[in-house]
CHARMM internal coordinates of N, CA and C (Angstrom, degrees):
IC EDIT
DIST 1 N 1 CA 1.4467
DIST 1 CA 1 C 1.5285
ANGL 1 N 1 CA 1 C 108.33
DIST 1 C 2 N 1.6398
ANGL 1 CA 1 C 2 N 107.86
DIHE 1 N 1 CA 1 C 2 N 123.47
DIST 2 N 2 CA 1.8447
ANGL 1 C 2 N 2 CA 84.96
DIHE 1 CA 1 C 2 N 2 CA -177.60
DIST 2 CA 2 C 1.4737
ANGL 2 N 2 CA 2 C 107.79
DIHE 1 C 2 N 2 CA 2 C -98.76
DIST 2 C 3 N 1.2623
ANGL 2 CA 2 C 3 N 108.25
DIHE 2 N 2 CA 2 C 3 N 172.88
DIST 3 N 3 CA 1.8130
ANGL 2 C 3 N 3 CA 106.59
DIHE 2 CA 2 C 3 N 3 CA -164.25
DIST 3 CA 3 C 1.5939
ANGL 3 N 3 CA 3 C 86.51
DIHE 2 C 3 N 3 CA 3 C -96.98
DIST 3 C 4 N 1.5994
ANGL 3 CA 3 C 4 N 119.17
DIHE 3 N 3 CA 3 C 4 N 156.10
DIST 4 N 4 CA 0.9941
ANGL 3 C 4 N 4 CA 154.66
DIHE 3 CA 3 C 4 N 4 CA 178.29
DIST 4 CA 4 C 1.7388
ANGL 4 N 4 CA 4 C 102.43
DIHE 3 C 4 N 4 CA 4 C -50.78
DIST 4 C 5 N 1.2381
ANGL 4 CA 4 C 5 N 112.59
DIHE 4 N 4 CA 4 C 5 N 145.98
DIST 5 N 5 CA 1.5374
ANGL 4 C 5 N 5 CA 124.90
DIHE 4 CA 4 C 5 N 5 CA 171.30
DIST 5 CA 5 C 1.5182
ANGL 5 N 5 CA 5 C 103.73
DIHE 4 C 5 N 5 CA 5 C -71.01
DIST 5 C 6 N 1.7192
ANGL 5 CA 5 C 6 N 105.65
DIHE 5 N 5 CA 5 C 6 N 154.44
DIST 6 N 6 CA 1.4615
ANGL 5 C 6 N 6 CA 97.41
DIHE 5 CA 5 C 6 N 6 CA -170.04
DIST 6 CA 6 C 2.2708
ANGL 6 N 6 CA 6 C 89.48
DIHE 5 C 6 N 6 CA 6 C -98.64
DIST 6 C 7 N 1.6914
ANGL 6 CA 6 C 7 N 97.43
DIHE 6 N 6 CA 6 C 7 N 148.77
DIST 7 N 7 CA 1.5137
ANGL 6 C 7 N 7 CA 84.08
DIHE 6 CA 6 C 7 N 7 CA 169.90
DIST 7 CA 7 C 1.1002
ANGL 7 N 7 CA 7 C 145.76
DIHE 6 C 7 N 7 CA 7 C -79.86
DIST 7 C 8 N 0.9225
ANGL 7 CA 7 C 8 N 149.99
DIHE 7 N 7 CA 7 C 8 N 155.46
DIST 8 N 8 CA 1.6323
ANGL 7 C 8 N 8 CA 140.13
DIHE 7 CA 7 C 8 N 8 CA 174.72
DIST 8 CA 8 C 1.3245
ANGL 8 N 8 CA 8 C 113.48
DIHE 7 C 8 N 8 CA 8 C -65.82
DIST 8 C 9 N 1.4383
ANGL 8 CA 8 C 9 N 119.02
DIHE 8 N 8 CA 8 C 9 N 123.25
DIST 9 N 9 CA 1.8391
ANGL 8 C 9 N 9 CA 86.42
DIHE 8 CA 8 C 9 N 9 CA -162.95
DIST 9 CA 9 C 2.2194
ANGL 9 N 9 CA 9 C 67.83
DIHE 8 C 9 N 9 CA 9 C -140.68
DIST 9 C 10 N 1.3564
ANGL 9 CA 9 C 10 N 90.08
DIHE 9 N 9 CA 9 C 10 N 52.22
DIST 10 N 10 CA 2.0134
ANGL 9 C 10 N 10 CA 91.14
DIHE 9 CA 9 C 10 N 10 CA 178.10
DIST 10 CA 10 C 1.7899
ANGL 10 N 10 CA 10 C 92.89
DIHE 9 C 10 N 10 CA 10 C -96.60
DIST 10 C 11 N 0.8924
ANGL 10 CA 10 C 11 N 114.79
DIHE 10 N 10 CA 10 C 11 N 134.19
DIST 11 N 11 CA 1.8405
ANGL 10 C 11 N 11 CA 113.67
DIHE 10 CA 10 C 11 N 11 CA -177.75
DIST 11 CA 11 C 1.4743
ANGL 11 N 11 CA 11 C 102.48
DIHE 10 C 11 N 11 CA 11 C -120.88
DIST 11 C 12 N 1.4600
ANGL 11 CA 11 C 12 N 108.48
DIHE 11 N 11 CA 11 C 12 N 118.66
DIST 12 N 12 CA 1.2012
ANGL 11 C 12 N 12 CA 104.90
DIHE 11 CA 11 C 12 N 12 CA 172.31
DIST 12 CA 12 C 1.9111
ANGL 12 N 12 CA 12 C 114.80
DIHE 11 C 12 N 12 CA 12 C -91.15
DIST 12 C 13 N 1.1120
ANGL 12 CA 12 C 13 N 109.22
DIHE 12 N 12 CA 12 C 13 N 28.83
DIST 13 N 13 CA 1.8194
ANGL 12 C 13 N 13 CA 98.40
DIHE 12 CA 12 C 13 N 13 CA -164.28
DIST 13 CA 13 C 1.4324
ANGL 13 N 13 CA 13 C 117.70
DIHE 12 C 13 N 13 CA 13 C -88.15
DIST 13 C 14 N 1.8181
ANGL 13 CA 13 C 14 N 109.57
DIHE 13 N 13 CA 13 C 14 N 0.39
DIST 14 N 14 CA 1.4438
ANGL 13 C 14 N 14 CA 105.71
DIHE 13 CA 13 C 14 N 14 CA 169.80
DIST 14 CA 14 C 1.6446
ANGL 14 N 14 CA 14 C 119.64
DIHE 13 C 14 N 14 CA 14 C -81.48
DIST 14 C 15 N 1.6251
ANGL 14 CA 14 C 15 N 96.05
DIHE 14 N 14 CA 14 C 15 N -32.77
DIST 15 N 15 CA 1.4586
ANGL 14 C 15 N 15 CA 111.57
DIHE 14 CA 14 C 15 N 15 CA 172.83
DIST 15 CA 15 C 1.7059
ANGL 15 N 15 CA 15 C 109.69
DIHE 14 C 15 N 15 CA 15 C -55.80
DIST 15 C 16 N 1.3261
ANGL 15 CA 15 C 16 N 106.47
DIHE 15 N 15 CA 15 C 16 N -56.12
DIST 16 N 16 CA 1.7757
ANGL 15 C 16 N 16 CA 112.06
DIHE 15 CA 15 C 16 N 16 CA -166.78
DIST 16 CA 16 C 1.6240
ANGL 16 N 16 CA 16 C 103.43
DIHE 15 C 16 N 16 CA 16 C -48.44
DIST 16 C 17 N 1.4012
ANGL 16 CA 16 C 17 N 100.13
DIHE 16 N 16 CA 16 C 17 N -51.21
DIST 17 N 17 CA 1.5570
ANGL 16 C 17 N 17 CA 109.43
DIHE 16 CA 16 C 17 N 17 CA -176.25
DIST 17 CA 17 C 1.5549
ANGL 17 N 17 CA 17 C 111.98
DIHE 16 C 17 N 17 CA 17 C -49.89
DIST 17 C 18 N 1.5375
ANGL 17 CA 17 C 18 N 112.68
DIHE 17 N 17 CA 17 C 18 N -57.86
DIST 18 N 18 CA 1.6365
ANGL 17 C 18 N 18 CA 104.55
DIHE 17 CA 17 C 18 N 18 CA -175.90
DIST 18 CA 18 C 1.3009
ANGL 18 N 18 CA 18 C 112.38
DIHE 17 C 18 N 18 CA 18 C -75.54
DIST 18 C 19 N 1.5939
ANGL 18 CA 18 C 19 N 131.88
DIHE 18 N 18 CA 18 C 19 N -16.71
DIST 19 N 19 CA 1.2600
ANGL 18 C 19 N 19 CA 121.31
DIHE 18 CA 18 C 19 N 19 CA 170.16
DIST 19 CA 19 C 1.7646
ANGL 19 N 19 CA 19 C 122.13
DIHE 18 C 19 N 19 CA 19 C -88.75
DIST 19 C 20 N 1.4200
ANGL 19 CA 19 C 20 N 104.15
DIHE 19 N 19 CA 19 C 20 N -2.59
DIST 20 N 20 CA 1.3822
ANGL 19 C 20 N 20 CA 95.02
DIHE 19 CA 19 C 20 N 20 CA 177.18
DIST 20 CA 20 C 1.7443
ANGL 20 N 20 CA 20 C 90.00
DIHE 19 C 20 N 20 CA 20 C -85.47
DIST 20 C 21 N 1.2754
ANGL 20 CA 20 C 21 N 110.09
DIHE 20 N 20 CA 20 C 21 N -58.15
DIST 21 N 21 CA 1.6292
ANGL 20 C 21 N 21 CA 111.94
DIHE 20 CA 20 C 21 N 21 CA -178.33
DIST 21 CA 21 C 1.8073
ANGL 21 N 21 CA 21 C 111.95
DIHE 20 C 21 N 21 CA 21 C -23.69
DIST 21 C 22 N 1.1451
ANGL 21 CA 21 C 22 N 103.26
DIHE 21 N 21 CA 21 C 22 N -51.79
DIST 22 N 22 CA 1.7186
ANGL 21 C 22 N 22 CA 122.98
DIHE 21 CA 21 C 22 N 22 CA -162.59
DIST 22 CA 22 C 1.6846
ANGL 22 N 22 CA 22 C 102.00
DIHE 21 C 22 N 22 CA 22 C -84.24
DIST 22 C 23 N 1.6031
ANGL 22 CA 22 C 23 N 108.86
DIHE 22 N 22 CA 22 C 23 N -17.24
DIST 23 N 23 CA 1.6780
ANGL 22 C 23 N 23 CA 101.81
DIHE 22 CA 22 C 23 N 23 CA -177.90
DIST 23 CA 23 C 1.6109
ANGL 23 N 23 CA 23 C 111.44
DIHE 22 C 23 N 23 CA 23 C -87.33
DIST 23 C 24 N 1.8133
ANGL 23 CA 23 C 24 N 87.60
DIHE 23 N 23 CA 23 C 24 N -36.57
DIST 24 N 24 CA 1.6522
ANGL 23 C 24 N 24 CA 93.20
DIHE 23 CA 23 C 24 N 24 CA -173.84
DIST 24 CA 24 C 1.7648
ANGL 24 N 24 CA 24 C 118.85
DIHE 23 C 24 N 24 CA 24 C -85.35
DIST 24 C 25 N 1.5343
ANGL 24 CA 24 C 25 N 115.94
DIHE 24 N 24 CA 24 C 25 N -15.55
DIST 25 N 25 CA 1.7150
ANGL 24 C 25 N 25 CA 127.42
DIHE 24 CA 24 C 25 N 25 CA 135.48
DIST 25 CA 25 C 1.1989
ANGL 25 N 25 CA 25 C 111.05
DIHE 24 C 25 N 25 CA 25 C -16.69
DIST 25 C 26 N 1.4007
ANGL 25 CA 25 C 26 N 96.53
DIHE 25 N 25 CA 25 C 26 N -76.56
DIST 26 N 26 CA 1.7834
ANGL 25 C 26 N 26 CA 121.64
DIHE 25 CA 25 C 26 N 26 CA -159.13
DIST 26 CA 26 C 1.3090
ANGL 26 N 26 CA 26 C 97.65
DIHE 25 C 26 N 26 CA 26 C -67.53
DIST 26 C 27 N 1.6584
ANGL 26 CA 26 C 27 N 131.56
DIHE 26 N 26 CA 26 C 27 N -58.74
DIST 27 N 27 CA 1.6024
ANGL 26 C 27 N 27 CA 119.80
DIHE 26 CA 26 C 27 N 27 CA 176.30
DIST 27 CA 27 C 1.4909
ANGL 27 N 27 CA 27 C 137.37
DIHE 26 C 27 N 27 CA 27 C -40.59
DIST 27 C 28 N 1.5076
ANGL 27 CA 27 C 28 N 89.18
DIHE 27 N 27 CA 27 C 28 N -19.53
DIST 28 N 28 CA 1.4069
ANGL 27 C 28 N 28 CA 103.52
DIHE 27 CA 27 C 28 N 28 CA -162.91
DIST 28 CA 28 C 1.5904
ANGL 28 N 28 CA 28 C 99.09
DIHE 27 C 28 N 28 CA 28 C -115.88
DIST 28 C 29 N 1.1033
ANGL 28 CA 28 C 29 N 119.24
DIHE 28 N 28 CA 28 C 29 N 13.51
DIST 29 N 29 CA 1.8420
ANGL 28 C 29 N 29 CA 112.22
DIHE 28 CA 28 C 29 N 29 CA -169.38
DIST 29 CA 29 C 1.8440
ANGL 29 N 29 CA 29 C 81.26
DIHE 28 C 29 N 29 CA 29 C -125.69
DIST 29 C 30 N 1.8319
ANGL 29 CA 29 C 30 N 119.91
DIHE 29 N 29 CA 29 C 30 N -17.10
DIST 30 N 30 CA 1.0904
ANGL 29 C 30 N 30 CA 95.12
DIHE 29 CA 29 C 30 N 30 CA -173.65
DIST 30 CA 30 C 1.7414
ANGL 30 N 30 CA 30 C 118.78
DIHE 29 C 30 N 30 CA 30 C -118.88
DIST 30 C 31 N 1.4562
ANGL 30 CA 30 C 31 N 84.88
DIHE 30 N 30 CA 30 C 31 N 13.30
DIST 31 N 31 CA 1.4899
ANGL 30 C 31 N 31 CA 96.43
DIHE 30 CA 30 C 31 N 31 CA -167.80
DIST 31 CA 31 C 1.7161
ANGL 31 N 31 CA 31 C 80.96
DIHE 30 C 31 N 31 CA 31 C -95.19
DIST 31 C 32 N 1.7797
ANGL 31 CA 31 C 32 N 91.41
DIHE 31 N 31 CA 31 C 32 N 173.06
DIST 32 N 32 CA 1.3661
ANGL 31 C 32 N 32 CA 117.88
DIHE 31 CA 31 C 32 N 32 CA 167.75
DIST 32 CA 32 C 1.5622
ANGL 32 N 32 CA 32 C 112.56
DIHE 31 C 32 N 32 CA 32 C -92.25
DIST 32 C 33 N 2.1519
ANGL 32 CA 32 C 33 N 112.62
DIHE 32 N 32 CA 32 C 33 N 168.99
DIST 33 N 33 CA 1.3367
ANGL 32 C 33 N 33 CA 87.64
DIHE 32 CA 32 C 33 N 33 CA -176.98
DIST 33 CA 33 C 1.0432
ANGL 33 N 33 CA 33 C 142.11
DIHE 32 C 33 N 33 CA 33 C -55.54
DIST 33 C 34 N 1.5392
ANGL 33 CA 33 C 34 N 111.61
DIHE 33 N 33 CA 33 C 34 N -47.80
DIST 34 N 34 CA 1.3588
ANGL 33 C 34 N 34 CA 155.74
DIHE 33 CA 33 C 34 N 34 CA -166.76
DIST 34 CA 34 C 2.3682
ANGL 34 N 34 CA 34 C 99.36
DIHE 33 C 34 N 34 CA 34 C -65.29
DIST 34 C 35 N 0.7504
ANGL 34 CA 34 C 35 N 111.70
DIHE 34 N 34 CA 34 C 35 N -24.03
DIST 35 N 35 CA 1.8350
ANGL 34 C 35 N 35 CA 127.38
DIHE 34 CA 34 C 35 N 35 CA 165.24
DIST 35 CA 35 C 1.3686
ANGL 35 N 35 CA 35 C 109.74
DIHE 34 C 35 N 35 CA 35 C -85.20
DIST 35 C 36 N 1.4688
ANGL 35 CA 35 C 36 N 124.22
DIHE 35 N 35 CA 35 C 36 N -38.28
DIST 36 N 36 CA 1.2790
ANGL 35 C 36 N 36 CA 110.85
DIHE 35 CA 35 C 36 N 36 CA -170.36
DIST 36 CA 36 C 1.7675
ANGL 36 N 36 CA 36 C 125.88
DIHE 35 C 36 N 36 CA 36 C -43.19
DIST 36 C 37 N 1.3348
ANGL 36 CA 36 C 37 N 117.24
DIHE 36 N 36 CA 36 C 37 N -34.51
DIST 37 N 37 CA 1.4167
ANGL 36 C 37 N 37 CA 118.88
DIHE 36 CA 36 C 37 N 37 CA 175.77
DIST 37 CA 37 C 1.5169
ANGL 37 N 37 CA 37 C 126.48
DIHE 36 C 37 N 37 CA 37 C -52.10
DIST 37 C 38 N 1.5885
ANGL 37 CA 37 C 38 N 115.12
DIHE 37 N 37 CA 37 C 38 N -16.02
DIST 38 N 38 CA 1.1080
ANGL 37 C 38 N 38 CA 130.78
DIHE 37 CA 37 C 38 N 38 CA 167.09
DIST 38 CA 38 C 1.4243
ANGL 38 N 38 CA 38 C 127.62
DIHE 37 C 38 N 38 CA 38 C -130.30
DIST 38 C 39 N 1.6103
ANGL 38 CA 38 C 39 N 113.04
DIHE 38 N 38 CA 38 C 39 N 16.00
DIST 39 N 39 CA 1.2576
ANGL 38 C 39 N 39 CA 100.68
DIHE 38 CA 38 C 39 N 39 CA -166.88
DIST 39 CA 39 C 1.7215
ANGL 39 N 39 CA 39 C 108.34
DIHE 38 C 39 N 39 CA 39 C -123.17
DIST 39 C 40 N 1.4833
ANGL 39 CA 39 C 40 N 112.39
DIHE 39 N 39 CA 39 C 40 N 6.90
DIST 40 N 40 CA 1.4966
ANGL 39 C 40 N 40 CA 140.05
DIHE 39 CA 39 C 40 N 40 CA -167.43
DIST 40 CA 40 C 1.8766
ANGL 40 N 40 CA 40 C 97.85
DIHE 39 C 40 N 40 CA 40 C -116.23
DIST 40 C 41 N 1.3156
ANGL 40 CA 40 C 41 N 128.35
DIHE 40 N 40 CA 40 C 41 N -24.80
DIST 41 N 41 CA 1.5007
ANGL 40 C 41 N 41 CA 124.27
DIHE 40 CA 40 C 41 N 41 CA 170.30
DIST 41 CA 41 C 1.5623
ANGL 41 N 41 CA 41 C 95.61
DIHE 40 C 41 N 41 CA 41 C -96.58
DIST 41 C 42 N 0.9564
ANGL 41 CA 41 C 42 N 125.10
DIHE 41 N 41 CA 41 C 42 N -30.10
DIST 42 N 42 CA 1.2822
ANGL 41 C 42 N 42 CA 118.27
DIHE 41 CA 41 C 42 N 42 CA -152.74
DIST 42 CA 42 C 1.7066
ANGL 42 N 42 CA 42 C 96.20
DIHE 41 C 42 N 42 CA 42 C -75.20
DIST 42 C 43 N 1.6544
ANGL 42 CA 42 C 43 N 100.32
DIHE 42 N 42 CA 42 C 43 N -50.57
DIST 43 N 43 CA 1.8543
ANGL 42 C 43 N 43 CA 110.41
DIHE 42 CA 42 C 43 N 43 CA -177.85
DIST 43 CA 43 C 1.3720
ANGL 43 N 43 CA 43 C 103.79
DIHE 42 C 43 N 43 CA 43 C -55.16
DIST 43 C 44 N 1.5406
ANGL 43 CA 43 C 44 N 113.33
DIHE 43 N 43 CA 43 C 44 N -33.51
DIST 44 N 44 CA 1.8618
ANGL 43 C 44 N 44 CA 110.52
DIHE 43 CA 43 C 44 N 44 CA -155.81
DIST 44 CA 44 C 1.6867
ANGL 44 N 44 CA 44 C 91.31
DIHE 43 C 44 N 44 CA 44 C -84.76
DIST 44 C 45 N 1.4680
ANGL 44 CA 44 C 45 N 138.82
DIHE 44 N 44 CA 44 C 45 N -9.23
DIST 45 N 45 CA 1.2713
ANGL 44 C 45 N 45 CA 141.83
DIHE 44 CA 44 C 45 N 45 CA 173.72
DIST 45 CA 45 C 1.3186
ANGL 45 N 45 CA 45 C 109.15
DIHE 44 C 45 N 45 CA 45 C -76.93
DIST 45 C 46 N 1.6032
ANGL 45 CA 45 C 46 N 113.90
DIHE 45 N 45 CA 45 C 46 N -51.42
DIST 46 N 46 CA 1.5274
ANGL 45 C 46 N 46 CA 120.36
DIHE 45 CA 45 C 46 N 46 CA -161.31
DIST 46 CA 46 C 1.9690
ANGL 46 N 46 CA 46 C 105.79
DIHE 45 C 46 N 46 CA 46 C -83.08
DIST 46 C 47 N 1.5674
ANGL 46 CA 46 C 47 N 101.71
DIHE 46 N 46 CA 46 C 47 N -15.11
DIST 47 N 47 CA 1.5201
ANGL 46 C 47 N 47 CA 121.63
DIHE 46 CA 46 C 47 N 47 CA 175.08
DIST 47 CA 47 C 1.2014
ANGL 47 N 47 CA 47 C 92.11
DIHE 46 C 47 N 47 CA 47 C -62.69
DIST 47 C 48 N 1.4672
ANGL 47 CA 47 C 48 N 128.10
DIHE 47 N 47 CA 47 C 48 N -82.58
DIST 48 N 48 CA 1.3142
ANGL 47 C 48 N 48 CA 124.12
DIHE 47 CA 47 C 48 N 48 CA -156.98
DIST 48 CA 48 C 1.2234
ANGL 48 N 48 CA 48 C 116.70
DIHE 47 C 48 N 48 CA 48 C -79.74
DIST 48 C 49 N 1.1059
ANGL 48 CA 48 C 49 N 137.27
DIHE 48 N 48 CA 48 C 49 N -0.88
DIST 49 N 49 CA 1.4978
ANGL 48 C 49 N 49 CA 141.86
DIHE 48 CA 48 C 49 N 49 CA 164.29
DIST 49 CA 49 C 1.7514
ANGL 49 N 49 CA 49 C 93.98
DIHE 48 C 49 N 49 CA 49 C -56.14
DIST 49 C 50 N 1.7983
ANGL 49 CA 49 C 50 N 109.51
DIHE 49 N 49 CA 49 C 50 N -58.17
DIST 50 N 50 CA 1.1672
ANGL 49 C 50 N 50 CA 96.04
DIHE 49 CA 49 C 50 N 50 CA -157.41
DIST 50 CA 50 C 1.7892
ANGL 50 N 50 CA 50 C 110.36
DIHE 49 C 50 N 50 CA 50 C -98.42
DIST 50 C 51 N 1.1624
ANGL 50 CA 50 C 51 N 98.01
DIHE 50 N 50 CA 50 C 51 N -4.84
DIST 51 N 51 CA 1.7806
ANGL 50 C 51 N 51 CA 87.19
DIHE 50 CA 50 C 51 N 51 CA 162.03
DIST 51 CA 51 C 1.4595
ANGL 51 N 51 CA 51 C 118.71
DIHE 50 C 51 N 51 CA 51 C -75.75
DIST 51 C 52 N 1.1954
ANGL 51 CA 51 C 52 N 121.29
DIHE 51 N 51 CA 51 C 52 N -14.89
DIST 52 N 52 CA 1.8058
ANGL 51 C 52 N 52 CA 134.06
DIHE 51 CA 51 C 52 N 52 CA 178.33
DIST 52 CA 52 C 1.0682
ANGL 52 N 52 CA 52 C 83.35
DIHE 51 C 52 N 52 CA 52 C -50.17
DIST 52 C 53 N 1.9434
ANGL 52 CA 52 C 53 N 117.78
DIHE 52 N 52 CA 52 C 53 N -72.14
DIST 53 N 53 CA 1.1586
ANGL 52 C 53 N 53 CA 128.72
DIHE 52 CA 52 C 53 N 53 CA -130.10
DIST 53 CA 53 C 2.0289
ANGL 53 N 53 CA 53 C 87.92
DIHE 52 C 53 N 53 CA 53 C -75.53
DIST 53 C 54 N 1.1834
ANGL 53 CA 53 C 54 N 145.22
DIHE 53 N 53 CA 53 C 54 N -58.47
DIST 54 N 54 CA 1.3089
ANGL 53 C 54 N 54 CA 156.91
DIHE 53 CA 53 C 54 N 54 CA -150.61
DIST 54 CA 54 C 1.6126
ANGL 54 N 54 CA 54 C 99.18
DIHE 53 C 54 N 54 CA 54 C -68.02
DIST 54 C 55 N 1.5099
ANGL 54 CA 54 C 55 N 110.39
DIHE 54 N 54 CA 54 C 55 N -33.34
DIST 55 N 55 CA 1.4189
ANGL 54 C 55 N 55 CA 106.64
DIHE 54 CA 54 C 55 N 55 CA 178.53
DIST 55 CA 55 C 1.6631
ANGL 55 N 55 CA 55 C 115.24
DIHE 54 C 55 N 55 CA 55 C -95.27
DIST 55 C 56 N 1.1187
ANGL 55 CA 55 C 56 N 100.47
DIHE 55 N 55 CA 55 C 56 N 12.47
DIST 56 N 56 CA 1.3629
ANGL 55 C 56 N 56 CA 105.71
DIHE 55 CA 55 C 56 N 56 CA 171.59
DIST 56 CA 56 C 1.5304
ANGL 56 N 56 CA 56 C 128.97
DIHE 55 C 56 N 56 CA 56 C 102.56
DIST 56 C 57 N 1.6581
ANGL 56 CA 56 C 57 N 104.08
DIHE 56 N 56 CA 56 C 57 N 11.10
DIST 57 N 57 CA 1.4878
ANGL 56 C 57 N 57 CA 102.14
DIHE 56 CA 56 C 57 N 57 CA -170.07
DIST 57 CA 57 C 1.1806
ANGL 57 N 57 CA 57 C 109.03
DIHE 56 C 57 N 57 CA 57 C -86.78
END
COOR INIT
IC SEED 1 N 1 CA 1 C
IC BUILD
């Protein structure tokens, strides 16, 4: 009988949170006006992609 896989129980959702916060900041402090409609979701996407990854997900 084989024993069960152990789960992943690593949570990345404190990371996602401060890096979407800190991407879509940054999109929007570095974009121009006339960009802002895409350049404040786009940072707060590429934020939490990479705070997942920094907090360990």
């Amino acid at each position: 009988m084989a024993t069960p896989a152990a789960e992943d129980e690593n949570s990345c959702l404190e990371g996602t949170l401060v890096g979407g916060v800190l991407g879509g900041a940054l999109g929007g402090a570095l974009a121009k006006k006339d960009n802002w409609i895409w350049s404040i979701p786009a940072g707060a996407v590429g934020g939490a992609l990479v705070g997942c990854q920094v907090d360990g997900g």
